[in-house]
N, C-alpha and C positions, 0 to 999 in steps of 0.2 A: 504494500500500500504506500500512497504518498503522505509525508510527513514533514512537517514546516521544522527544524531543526537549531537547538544552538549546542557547535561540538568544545567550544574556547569560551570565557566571559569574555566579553566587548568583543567577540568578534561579528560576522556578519550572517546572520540568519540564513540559510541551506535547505533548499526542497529536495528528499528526496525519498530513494525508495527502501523501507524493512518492514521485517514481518508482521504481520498481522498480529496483533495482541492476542496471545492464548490467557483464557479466565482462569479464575483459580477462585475456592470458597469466598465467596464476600464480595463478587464480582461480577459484572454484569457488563457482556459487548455492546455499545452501540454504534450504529453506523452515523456517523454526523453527517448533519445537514448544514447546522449552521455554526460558527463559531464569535463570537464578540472578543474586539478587539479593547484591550484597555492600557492604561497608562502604567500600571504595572507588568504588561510587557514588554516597555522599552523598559523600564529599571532590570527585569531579569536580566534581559541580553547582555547591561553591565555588570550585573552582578551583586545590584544595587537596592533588591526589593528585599526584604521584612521577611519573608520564605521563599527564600533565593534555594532551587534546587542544583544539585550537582552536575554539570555536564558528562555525558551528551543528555539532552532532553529534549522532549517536544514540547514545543513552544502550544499556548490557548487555555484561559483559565476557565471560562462559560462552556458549554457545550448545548445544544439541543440536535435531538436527533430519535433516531427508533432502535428499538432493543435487535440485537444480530441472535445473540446468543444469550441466553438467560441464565440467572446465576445459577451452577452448578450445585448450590447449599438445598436450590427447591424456593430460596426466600426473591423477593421480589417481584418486578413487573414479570408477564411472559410477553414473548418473543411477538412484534408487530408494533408493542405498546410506545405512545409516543410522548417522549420525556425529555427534561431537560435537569442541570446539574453543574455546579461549581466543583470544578474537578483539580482544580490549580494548577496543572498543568496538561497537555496530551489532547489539546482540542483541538489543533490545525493539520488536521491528518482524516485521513478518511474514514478510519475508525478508530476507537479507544476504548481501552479495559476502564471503567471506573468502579466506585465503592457502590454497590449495590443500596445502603442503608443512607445515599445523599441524594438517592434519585427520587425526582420530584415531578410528578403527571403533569400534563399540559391541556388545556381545554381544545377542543376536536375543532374551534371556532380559531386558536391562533399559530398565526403562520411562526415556522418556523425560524425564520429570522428575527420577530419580536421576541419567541421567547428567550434565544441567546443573547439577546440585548436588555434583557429585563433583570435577570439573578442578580450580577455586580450592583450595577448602577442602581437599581431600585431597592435593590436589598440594604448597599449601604444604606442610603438616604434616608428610609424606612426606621431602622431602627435607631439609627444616629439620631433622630427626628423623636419618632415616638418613646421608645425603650433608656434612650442617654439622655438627649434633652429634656425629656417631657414638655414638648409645645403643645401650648395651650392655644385656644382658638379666642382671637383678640388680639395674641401678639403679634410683635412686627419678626419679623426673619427676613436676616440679611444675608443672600445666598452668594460669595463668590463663585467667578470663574460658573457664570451661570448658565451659558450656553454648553459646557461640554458633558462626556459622559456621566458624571455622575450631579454635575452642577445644576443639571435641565431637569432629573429629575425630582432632588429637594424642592425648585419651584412648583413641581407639579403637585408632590405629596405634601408638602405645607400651606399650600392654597386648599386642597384637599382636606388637610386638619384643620383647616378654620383660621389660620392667617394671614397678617396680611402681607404680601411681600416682595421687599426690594430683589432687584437681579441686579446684578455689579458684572460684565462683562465687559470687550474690546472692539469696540466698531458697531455700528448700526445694523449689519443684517447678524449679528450673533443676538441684541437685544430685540430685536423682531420674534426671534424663533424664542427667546426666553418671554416674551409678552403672548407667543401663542398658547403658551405653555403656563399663563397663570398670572403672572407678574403684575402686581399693581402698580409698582413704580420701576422706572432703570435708570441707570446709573453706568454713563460709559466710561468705563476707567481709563482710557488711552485720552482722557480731553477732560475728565471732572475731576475735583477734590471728593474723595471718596468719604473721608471723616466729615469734612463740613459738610455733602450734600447728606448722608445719613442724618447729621445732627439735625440740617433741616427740618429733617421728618420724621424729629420727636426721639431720634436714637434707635438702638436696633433690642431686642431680649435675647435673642438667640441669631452667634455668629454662625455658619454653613461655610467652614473653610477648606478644599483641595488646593487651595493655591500659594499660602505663604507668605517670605516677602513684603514685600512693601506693603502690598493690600493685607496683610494680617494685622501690621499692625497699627495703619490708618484705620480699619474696622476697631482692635481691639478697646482705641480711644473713640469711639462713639457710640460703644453700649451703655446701655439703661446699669442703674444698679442690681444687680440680682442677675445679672445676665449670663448667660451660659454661650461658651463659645468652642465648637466641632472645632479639632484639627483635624480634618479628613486626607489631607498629603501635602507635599509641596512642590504644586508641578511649574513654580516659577525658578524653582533651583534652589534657594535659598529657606534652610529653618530660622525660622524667627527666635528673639529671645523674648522672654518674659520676665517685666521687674515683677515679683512677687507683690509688693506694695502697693505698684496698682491694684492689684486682685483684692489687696487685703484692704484699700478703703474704697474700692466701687460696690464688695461683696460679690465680686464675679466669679465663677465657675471655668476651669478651662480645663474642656475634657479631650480627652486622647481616645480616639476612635479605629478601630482599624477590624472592619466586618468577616475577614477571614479565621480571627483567633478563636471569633464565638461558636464556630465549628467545633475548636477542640474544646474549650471548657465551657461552655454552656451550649448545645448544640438546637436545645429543644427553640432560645430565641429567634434562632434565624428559622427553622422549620416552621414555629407559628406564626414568623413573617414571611417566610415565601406563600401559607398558604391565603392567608391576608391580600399579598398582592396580585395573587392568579384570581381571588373572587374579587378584587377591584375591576382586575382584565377583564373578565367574564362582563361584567355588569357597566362596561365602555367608561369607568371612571376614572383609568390610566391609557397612554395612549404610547406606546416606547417610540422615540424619533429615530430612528435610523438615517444617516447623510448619504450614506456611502455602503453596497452593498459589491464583493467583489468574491471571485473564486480564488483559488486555494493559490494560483499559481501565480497571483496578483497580493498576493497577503505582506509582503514586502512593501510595496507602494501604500496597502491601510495603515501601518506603522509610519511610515513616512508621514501621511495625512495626521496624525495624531502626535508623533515631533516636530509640523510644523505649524501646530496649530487651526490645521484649514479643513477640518470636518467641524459636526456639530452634532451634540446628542454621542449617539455610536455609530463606529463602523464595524461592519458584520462579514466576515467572512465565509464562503458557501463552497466547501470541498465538491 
């Protein structure tokens, strides 16, 4: 089968051809369909991501696709059934062995390239949102970095929970696709004072931060007292510092977020948020933005579109 490959850190990503994944108890083939691209693909390839696997590996952290071959234990989907799964890695290949016990049904209604685009992005957001911040509906949420994977879809689930919310992006047609998406005010960062135009409108309660940097901590001086602020990554390059002493007379909260650890020690959160967000799907209350859909042998180029900034939402890879 073909497989999207990295055999060195920092080196340059390699399509090619090995076996077929034989299952073993606790495992389940699927054949992929679609894979999502995220920003902690370009950190693996340096070597740079939080669960950086050992080379060689295949590169694709989302998967959706149909069962090939059923787990061998007896336990799980059977064969046909069509599923999707945060696999962390082994998505840009035709097929993959994953954990039988992380695979998560899809409704007969969504295509498969929404689903590959929905686990990361909407799962972060989800519970960084509901389960860490506890937003409440009234507040303001101030989403960085609001057009991209994971940025578009805290506009959409915190409009969704009831508030109300700024989008802080870069140019006019990224704040477009963030106003489609919910947005009561925007805020183009490449041309505004991000602290002052916030402060404008009354201060933020809850920061929504993937980006870091400057904008972290132009945000973190124009929250409310009590405010609660996501570090969701930092894809402007730069971690921010934090004086303690602000925190300790604004009474701010600054929480450290990272949705793949709750797999390993609390697992059941993210389960009763994936199935939260597939009866959102179901019921047309979330919509996954896809920019850019491409096949397996173009998956170099969706990486490129996502280090240089010029997708929006996700891009989705279709072995």
């Amino acid at each position: 089968m073909r497989a999207l490959r990295i055999s060195v850190l920092g080196g340059t990503p390699h399509l090619c051809d090995i076996p077929r994944p034989e299952v073993t108890p606790g495992q389940t083939l699927i054949k992929v369909a679609a894979c999502g691209l995220n920003f902690a693909d370009l950190l693996m390839i340096e070597g740079r991501y939080q669960d950086n696997p050992e080379p060689p590996f295949t590169m694709g952290l989302e998967v959706s696709g149909v069962v090939e071959v059923a787990d061998p234990a007896g336990d799980g989907p059977a064969v046909g059934t069509r599923v999707a799964i945060y696999g962390g890695r082994g998505g840009l290949a035709d097929y993959g062995a994953f954990a039988t016990d992380r695979l998560v049904p899809i409704p007969d209604a969504m295509p498969h390239t929404d689903a590959a685009a929905l686990l990361i992005a909407y799962g972060t957001s989800h519970v960084a949102l509901d389960h860490k911040a506890r937003l409440q509906p009234g507040e303001t949420l101030l989403v960085l970095g609001a057009a991209g994977g994971v940025g578009l879809t805290a506009v959409e689930i915190g409009k969704l929970m009831g508030a109300r919310v700024i989008a802080c992006a870069r140019g006019a047609d990224k704040l477009a696709v963030a106003q489609k998406a919910g947005a009561d005010h925007l805020i183009d960062a490449s041309t505004v004072d991000i602290r002052a135009a916030v402060k404008d409108l009354g201060g933020a309660d809850v920061v929504y931060d993937p980006v870091g940097g400057d904008q972290f901590d132009a945000a973190f001086r124009a929250m409310r007292p009590e405010g609660r602020m996501l570090v969701i990554g930092f894809a402007s390059g730069r971690v921010p510092e934090v004086k303690p002493n602000h925190m300790l007379v604004k009474n701010i909260d600054l929480l450290g977020f990272y949705w793949g650890a709750y797999l390993k020690f609390r697992p059941q959160v993210v389960t009763d948020s994936l199935a939260q967000l597939m009866r959102w799907y179901d019921e047309g209350k979330i919509h996954p933005h896809v920019s850019h859909i491409l096949p397996l042998e173009r998956a170099t180029e969706g990486l490129e579109l996502l280090r240089s900034r010029k997708s929006t939402g996700k891009v989705v890879i279709t072995p």
